[in-house]
mmCIF file of the N, C-alpha and C atoms, coordinates in Angstrom:
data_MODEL
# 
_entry.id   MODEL 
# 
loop_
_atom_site.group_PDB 
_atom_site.id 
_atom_site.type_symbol 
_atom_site.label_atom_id 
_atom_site.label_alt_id 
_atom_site.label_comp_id 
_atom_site.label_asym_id 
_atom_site.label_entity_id 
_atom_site.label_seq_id 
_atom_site.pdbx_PDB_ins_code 
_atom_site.Cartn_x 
_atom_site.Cartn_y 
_atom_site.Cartn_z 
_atom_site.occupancy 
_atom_site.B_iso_or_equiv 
_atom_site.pdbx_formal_charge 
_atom_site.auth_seq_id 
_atom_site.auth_comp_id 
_atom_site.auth_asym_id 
_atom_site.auth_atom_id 
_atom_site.pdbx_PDB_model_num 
ATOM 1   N N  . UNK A 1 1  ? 61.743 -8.750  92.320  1.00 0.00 ? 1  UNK A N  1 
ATOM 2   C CA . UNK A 1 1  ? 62.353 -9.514  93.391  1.00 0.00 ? 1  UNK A CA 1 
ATOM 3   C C  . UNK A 1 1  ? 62.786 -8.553  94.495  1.00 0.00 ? 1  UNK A C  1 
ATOM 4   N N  . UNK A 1 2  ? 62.620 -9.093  95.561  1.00 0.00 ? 2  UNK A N  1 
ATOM 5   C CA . UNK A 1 2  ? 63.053 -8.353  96.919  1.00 0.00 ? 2  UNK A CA 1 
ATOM 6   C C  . UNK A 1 2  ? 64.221 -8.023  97.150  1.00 0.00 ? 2  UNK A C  1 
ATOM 7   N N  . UNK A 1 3  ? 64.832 -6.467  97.356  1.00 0.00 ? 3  UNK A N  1 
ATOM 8   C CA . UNK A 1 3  ? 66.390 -6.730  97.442  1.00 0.00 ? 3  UNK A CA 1 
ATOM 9   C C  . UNK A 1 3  ? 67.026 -7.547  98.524  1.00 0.00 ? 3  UNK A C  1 
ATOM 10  N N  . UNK A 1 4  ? 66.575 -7.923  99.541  1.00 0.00 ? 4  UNK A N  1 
ATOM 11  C CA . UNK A 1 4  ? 67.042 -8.379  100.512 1.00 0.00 ? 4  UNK A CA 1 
ATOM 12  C C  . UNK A 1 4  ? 65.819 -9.596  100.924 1.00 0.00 ? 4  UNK A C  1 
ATOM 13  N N  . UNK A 1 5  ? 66.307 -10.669 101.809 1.00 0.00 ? 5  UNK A N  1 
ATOM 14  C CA . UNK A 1 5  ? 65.445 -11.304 102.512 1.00 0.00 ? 5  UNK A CA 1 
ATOM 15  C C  . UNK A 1 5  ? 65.531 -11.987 103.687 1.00 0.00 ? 5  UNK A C  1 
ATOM 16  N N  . UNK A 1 6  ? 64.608 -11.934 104.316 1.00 0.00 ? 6  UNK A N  1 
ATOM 17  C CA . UNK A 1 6  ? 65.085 -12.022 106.078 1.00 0.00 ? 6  UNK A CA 1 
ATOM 18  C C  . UNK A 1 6  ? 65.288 -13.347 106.239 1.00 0.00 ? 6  UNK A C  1 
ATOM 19  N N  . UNK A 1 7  ? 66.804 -13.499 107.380 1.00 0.00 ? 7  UNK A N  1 
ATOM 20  C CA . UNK A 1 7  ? 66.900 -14.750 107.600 1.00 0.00 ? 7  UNK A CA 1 
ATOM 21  C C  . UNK A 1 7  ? 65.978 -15.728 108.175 1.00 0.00 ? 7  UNK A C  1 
ATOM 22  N N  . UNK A 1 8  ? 65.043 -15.390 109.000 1.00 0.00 ? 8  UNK A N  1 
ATOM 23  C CA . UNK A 1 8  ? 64.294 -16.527 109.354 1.00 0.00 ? 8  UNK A CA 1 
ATOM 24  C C  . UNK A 1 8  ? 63.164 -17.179 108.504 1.00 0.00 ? 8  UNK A C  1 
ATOM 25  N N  . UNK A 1 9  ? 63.432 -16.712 106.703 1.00 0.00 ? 9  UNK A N  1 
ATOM 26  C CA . UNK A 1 9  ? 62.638 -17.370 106.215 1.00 0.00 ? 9  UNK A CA 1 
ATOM 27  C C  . UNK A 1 9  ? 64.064 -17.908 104.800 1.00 0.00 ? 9  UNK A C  1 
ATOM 28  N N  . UNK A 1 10 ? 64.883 -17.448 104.961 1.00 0.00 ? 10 UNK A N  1 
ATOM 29  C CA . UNK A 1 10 ? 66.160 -17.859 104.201 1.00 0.00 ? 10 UNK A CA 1 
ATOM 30  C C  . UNK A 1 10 ? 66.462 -19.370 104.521 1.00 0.00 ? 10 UNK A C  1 
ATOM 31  N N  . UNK A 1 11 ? 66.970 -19.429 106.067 1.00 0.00 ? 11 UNK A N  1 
ATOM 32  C CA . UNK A 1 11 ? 67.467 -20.172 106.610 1.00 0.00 ? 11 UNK A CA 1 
ATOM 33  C C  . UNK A 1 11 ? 66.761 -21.490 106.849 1.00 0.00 ? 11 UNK A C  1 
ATOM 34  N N  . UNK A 1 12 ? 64.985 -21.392 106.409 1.00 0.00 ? 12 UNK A N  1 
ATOM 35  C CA . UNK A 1 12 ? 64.879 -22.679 106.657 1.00 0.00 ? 12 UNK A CA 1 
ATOM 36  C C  . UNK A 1 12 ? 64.774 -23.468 105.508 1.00 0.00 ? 12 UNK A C  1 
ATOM 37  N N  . UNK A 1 13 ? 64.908 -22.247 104.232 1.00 0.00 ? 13 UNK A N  1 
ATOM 38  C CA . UNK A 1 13 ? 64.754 -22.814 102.916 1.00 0.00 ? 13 UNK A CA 1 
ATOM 39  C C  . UNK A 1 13 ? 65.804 -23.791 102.507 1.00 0.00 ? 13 UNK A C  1 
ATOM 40  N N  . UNK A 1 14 ? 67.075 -22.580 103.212 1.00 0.00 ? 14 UNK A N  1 
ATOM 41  C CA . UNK A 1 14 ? 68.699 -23.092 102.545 1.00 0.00 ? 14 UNK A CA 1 
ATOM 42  C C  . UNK A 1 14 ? 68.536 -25.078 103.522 1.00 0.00 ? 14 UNK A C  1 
ATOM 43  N N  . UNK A 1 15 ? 68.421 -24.729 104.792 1.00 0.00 ? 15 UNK A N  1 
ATOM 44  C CA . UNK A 1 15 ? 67.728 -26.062 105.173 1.00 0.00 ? 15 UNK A CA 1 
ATOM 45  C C  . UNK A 1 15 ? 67.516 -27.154 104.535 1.00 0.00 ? 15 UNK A C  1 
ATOM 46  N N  . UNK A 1 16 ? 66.749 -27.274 103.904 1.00 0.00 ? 16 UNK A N  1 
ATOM 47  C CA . UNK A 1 16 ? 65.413 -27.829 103.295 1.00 0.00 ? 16 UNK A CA 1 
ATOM 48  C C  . UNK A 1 16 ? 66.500 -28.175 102.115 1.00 0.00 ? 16 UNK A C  1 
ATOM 49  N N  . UNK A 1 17 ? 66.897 -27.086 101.271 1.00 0.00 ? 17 UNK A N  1 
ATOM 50  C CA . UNK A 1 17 ? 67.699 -27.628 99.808  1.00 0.00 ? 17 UNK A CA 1 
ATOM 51  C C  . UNK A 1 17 ? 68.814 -28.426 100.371 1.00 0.00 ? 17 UNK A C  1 
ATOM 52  N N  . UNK A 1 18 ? 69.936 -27.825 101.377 1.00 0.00 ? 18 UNK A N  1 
ATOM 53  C CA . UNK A 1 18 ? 70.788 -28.903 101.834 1.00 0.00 ? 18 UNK A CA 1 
ATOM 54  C C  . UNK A 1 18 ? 70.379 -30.110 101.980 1.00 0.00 ? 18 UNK A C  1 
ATOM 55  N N  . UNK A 1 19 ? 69.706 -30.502 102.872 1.00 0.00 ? 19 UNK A N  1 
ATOM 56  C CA . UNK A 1 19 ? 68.785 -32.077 103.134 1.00 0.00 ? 19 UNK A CA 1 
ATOM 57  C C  . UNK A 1 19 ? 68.898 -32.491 102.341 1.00 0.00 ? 19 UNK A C  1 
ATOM 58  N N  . UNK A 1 20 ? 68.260 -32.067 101.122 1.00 0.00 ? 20 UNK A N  1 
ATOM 59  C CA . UNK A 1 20 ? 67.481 -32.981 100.284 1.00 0.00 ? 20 UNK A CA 1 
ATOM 60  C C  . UNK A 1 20 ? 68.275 -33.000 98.732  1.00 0.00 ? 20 UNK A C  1 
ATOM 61  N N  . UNK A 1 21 ? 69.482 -32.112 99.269  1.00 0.00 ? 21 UNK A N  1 
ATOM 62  C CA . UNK A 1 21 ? 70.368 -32.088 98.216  1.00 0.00 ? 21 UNK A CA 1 
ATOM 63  C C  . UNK A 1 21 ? 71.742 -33.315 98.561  1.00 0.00 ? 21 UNK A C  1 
ATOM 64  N N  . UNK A 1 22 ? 71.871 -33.593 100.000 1.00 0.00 ? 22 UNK A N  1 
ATOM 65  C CA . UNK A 1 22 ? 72.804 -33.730 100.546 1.00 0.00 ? 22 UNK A CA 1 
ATOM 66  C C  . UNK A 1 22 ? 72.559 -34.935 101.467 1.00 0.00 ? 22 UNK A C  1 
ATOM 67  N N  . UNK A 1 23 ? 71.142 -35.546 101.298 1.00 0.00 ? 23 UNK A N  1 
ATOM 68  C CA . UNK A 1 23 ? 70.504 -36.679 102.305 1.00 0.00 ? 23 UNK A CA 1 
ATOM 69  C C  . UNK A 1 23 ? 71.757 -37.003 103.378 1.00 0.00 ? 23 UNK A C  1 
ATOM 70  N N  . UNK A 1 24 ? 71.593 -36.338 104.165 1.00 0.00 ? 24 UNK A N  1 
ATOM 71  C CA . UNK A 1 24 ? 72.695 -36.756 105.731 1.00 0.00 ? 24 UNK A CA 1 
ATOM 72  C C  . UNK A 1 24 ? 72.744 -38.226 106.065 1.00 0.00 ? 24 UNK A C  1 
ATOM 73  N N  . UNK A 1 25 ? 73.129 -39.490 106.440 1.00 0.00 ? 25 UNK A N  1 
ATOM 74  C CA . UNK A 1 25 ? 72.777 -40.055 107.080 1.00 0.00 ? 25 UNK A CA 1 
ATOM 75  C C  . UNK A 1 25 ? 72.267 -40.386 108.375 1.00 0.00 ? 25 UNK A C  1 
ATOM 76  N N  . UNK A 1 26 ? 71.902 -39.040 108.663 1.00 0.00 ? 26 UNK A N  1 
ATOM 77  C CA . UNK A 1 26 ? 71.210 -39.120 110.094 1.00 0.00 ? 26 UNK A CA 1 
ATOM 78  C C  . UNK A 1 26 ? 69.326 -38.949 109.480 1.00 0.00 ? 26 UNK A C  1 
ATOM 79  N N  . UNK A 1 27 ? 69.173 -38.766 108.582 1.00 0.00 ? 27 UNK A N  1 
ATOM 80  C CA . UNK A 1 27 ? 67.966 -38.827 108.137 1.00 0.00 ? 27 UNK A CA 1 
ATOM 81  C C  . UNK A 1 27 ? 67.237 -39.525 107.467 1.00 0.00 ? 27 UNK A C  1 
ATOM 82  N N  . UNK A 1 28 ? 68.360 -41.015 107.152 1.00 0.00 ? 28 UNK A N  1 
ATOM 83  C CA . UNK A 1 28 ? 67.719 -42.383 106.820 1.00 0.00 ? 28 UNK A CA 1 
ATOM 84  C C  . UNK A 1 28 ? 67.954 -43.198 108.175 1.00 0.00 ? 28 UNK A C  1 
ATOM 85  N N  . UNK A 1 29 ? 66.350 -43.453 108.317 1.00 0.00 ? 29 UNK A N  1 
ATOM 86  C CA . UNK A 1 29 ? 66.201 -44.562 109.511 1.00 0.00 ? 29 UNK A CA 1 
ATOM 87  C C  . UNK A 1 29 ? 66.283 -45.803 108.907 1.00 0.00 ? 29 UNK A C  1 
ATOM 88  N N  . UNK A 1 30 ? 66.793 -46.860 109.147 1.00 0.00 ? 30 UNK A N  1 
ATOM 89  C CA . UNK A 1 30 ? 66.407 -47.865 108.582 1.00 0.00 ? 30 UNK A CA 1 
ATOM 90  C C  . UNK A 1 30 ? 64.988 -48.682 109.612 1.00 0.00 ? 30 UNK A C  1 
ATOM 91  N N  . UNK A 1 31 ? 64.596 -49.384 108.809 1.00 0.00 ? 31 UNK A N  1 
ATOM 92  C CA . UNK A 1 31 ? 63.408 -49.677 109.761 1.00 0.00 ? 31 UNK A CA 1 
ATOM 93  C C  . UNK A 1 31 ? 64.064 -50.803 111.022 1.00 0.00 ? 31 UNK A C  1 
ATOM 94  N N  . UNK A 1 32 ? 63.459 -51.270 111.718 1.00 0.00 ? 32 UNK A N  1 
ATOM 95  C CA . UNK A 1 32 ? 64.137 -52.487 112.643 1.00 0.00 ? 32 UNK A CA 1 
ATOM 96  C C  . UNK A 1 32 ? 63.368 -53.709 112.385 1.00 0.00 ? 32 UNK A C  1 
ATOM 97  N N  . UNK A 1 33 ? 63.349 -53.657 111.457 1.00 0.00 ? 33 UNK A N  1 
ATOM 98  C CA . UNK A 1 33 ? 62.705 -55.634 111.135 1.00 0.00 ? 33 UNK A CA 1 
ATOM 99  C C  . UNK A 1 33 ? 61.417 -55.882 111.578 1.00 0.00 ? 33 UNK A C  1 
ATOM 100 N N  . UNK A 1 34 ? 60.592 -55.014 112.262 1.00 0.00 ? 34 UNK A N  1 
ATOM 101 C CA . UNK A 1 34 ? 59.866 -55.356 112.693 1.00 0.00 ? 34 UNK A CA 1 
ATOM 102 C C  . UNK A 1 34 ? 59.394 -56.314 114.406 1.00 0.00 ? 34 UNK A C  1 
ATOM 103 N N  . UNK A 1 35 ? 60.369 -55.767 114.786 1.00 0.00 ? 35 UNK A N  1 
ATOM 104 C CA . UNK A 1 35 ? 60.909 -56.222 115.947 1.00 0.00 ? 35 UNK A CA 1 
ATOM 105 C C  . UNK A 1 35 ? 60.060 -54.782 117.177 1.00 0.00 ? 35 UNK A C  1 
ATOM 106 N N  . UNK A 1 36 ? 58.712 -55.007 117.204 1.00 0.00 ? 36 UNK A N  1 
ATOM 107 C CA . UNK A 1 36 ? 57.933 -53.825 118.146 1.00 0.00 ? 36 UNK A CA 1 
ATOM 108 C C  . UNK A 1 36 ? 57.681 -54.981 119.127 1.00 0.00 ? 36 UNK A C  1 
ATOM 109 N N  . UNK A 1 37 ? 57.618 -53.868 120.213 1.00 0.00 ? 37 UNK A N  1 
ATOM 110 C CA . UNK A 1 37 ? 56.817 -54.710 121.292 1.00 0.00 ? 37 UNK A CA 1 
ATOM 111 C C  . UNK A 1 37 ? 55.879 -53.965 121.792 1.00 0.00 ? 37 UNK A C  1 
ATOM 112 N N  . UNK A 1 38 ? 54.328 -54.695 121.710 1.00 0.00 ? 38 UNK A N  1 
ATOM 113 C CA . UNK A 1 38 ? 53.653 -54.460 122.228 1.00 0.00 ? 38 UNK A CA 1 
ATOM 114 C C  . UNK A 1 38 ? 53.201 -54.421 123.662 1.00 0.00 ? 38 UNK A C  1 
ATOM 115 N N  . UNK A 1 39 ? 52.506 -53.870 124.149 1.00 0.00 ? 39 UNK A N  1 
ATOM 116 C CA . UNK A 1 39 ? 52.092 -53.045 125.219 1.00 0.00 ? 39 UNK A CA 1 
ATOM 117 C C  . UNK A 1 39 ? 50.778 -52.957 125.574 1.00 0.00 ? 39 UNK A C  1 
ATOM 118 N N  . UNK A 1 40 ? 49.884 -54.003 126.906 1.00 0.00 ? 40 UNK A N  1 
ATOM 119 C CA . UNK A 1 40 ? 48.507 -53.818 127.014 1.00 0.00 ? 40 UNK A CA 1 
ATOM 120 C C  . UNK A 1 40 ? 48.094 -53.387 127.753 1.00 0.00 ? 40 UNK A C  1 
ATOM 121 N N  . UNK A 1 41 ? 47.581 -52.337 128.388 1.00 0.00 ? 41 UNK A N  1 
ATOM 122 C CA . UNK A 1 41 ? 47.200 -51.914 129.494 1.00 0.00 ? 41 UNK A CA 1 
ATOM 123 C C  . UNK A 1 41 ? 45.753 -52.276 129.945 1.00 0.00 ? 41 UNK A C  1 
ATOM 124 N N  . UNK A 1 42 ? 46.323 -52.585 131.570 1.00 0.00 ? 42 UNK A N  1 
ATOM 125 C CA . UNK A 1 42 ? 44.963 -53.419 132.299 1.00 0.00 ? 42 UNK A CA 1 
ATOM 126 C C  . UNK A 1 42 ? 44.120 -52.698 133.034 1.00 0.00 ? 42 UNK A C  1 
ATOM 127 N N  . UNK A 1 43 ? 43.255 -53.043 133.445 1.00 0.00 ? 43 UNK A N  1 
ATOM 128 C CA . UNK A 1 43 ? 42.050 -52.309 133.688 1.00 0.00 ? 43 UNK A CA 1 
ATOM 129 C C  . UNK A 1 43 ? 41.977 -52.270 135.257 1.00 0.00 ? 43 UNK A C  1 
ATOM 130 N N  . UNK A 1 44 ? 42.370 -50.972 135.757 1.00 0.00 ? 44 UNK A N  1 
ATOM 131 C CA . UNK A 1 44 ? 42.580 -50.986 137.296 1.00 0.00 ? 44 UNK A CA 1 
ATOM 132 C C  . UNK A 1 44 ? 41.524 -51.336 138.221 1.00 0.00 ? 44 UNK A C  1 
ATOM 133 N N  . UNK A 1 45 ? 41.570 -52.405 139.169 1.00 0.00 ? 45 UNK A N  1 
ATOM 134 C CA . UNK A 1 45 ? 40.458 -53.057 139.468 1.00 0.00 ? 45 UNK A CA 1 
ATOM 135 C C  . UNK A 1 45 ? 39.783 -52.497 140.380 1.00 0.00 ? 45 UNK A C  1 
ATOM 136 N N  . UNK A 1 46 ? 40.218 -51.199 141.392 1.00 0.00 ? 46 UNK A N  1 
ATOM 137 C CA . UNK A 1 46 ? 39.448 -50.366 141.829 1.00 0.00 ? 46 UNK A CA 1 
ATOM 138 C C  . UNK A 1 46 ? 38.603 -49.381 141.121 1.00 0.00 ? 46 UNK A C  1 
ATOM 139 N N  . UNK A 1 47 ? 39.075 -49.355 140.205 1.00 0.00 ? 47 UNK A N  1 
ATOM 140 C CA . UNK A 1 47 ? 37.918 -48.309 138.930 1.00 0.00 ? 47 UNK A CA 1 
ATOM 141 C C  . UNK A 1 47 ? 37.006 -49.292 138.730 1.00 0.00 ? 47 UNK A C  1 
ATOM 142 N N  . UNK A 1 48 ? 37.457 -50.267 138.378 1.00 0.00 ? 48 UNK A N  1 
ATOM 143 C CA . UNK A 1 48 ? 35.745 -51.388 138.086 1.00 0.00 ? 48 UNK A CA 1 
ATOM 144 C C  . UNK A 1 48 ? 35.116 -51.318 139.077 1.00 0.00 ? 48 UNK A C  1 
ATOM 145 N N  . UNK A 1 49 ? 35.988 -51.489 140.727 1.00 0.00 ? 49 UNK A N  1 
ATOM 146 C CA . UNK A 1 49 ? 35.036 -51.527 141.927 1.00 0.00 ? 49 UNK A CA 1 
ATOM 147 C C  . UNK A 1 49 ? 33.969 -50.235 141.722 1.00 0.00 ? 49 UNK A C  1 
ATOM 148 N N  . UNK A 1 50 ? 34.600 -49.048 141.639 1.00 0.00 ? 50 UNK A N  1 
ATOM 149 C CA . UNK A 1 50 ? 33.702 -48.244 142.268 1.00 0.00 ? 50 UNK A CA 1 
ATOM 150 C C  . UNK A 1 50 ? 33.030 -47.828 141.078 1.00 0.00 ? 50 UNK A C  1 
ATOM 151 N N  . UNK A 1 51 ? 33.145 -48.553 139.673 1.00 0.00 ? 51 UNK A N  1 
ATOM 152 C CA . UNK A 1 51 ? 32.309 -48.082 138.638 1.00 0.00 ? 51 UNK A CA 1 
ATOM 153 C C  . UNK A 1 51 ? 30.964 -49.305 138.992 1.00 0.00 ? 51 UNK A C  1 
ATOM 154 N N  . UNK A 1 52 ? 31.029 -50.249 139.331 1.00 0.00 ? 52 UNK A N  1 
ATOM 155 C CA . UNK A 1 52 ? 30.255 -51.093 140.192 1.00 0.00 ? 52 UNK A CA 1 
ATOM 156 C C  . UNK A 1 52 ? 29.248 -50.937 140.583 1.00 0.00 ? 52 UNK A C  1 
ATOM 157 N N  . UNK A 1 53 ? 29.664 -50.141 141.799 1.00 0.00 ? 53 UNK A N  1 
ATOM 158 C CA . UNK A 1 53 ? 29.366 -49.447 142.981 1.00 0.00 ? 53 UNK A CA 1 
ATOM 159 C C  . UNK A 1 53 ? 28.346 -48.532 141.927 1.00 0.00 ? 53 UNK A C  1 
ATOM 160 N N  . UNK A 1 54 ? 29.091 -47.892 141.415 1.00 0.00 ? 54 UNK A N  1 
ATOM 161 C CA . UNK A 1 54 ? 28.305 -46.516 140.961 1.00 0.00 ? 54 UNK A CA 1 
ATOM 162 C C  . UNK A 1 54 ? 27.070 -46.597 140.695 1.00 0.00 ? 54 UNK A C  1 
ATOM 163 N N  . UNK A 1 55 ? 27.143 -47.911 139.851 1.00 0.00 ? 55 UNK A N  1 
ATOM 164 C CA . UNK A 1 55 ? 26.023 -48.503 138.755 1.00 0.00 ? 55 UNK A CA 1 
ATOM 165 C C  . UNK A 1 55 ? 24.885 -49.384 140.091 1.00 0.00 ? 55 UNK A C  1 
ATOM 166 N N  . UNK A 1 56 ? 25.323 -50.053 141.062 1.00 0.00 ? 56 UNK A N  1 
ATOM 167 C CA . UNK A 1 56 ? 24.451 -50.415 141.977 1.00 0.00 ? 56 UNK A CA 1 
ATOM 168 C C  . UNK A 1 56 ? 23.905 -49.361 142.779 1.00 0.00 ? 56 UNK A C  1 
ATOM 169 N N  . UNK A 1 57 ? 24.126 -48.170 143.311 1.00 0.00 ? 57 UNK A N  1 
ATOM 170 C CA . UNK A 1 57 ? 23.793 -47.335 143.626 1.00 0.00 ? 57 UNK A CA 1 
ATOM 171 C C  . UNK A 1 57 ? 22.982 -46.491 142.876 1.00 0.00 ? 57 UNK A C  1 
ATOM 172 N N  . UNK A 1 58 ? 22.911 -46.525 141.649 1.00 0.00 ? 58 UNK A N  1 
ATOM 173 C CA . UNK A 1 58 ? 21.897 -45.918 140.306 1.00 0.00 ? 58 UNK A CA 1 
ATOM 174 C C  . UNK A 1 58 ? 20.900 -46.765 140.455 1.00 0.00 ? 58 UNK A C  1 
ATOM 175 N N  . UNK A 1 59 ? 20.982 -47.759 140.637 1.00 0.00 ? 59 UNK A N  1 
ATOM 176 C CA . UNK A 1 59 ? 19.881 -48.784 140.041 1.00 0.00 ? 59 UNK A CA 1 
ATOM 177 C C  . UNK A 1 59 ? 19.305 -48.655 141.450 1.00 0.00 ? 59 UNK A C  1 
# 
């Protein structure tokens, strides 16, 4: 075993055992019921224009 060991690999261990020794309540979310709101995004109608365009000008 190592006589010594550096904190930045100590500290995230001791971390890690606290947590999970000690579950905080800041680390149970409860869920929200299911209460999301969705979100649709529309299709900007100058991009269709000039994708349009693009495609009449190809042809």
């Amino acid at each position: 075993m190592p006589a010594s060991y550096p904190a930045e690999k100590l500290i995230p261990a001791l971390e890690a055992i606290l947590i999970e020794a000690l579950e905080p309540r800041q680390n149970r979310k409860r869920g929200d019921d299911l209460a999301a709101v969705e979100y649709s995004q529309k299709t900007d109608p100058d991009i269709d224009k000039r994708k349009a365009k693009a495609l009449i000008d190809r042809i």
